[in-house]
ZAROVEX-550985 format. One record per residue: residue number from 1; residue in one letter; x, y, z of N, C-alpha, C in turn. Coordinates in steps of 0.001 Angstrom, whole numbers, plus 500000, padded with zeros to 6 digits. Example, Ala and Ser with C-alpha at 12.3 -4.5 7.8 and 13.67 -1.06 7.14 Angstrom:
REM residues 2
  fiba  kolvex    n_px    n_py    n_pz   ca_px   ca_py   ca_pz    c_px    c_py    c_pz
     1       A  513190  494310  507800  512300  495500  507800  513200  496700  507800
     2       S  512850  497750  507080  513670  498940  507140  512900  500030  507870
REM end
This chain:
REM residues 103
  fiba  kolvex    n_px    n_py    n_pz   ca_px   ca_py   ca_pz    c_px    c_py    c_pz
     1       X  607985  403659  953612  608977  402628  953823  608808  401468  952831
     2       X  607593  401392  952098  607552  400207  951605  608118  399886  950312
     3       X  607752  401440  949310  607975  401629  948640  609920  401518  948192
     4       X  610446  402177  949328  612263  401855  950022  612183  400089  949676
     5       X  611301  399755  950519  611901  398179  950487  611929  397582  949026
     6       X  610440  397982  948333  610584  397461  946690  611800  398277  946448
     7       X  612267  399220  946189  613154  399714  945543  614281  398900  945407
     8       X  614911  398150  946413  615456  397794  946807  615444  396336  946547
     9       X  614521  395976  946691  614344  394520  946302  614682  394729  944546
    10       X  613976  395235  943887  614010  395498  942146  616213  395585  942420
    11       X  616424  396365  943110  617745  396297  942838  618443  394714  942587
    12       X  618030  394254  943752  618735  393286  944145  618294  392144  943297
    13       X  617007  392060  942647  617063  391573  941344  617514  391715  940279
    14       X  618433  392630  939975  619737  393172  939259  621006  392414  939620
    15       X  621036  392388  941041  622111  392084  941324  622177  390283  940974
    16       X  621254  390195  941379  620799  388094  941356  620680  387819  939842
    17       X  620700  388780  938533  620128  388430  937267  621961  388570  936974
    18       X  622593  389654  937532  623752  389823  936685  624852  388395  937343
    19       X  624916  388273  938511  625417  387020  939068  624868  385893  938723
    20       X  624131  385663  938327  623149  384198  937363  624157  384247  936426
    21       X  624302  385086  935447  624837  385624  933666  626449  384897  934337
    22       X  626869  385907  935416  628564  385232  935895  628539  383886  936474
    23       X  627704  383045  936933  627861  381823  937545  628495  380593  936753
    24       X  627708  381247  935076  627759  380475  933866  627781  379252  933815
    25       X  626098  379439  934171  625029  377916  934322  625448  377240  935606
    26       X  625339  377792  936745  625789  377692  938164  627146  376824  938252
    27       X  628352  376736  937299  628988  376204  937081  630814  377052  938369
    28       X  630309  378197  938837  631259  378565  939176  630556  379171  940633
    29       X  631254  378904  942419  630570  378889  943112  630125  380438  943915
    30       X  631127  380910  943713  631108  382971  944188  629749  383554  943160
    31       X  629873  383357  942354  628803  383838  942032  627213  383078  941939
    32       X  627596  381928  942032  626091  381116  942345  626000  381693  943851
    33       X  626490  381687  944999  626409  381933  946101  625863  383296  946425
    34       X  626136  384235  945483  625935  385456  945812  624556  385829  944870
    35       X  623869  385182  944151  622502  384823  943084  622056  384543  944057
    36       X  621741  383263  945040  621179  382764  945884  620752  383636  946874
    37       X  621952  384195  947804  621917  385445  948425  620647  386620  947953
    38       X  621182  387036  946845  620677  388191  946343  618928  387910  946086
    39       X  618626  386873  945651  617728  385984  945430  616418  385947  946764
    40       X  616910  385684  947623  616706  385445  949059  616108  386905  949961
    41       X  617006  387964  949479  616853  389312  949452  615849  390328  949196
    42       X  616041  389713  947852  614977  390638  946478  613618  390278  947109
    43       X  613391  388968  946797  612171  387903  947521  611713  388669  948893
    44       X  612527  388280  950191  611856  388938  951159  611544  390355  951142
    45       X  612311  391073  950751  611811  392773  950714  610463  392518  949703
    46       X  610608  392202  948707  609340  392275  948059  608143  391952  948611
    47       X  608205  390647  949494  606864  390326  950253  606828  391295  951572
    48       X  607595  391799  951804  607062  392959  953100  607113  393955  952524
    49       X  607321  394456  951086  606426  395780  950569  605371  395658  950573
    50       X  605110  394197  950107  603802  393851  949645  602612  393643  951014
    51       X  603155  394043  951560  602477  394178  952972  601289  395460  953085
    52       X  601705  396206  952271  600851  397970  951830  601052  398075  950843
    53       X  601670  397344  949566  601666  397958  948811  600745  396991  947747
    54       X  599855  397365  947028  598666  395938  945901  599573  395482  944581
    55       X  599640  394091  945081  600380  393467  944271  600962  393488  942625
    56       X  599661  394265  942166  599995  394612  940720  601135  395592  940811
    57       X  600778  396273  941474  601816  397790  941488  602882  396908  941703
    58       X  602710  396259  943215  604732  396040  943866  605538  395227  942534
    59       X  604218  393923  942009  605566  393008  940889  605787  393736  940048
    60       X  604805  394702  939532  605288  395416  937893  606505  395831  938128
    61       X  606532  397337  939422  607435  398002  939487  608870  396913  939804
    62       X  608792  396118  940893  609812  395114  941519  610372  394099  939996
    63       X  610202  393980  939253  610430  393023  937732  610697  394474  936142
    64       X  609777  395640  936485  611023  396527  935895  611779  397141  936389
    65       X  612256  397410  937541  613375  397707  937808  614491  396459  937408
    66       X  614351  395285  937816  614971  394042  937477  615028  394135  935696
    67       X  613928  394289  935002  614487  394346  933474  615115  395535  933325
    68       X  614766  396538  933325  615809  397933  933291  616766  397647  933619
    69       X  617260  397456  935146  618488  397627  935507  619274  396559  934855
    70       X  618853  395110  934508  619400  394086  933610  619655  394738  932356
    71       X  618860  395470  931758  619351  395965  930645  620389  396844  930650
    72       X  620489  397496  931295  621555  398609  931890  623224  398279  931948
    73       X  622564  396993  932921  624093  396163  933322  624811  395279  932270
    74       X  623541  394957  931158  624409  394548  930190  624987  395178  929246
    75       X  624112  396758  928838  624929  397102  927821  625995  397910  928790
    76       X  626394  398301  930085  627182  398797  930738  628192  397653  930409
    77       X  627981  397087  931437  629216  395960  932037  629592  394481  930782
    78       X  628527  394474  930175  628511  392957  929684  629181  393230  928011
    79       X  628422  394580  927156  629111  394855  926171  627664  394258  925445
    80       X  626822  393974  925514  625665  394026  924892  625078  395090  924103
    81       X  624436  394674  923029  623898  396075  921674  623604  397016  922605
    82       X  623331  397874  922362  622852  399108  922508  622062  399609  921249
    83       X  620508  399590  920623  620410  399937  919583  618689  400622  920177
    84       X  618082  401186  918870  617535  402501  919253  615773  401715  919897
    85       X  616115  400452  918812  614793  399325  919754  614752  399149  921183
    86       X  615784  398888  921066  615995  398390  922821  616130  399642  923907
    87       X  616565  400427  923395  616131  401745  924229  615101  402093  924434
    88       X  614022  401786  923316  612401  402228  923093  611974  401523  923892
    89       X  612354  399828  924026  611482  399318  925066  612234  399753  926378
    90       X  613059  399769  926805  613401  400346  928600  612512  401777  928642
    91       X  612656  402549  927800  611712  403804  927940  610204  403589  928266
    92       X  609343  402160  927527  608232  401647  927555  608109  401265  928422
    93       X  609154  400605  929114  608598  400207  930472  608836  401021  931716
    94       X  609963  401632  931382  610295  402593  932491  608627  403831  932737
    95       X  608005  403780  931471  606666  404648  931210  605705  403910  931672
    96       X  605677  402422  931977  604871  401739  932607  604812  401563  934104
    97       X  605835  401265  934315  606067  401797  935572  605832  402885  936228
    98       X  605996  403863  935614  605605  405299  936122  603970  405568  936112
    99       X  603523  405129  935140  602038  405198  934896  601401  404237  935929
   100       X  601796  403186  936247  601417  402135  937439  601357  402931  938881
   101       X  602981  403796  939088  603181  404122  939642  601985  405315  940449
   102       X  601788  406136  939638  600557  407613  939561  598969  406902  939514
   103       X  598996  405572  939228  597255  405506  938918  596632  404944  940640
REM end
């Protein structure tokens, strides 16, 4: 279950990074509202993974899923590069994660 809850939390730090980017500098209130939210979210699931799960593991994995999926959402949704660097590092970390993950 705990592992569910990080998952989940890493999402929702996706969701709170891409609504930050739309608030544009908390200047607009639907999406500051829904950062906050999401914010609030990410946070508590993370501290009740972190209940069983040792902290190195839960932030690595819980902050790359949040950079991955940020990276994701921008070159998806936002129109951001896409170039063969920036793929190398999501692969690097996505490999860090996994290696965190198994040790």
């Amino acid at each position: 279950m705990s592992w569910i809850l990080l998952i989940v939390a890493g999402l929702l730090e996706v969701v709170w990074a891409f609504a930050m980017k739309q608030s544009a500098g908390f200047s607009r209130l639907n999406p500051t509202l829904l950062m906050l939210v999401a914010m609030l979210g990410s946070f508590t699931l993370l501290a009740l993974a972190m209940r069983n799960l040792p902290l190195g593991t839960a932030y690595m994995i819980w902050t790359g899923i949040g950079a991955v999926g940020a990276f994701i959402v921008g070159v998806g949704f936002l129109g951001e590069e896409l170039s063969l660097q920036r793929l190398i590092a999501a692969a690097l970390i996505i490999a860090g994660m996994v290696t965190m993950k198994l040790s």
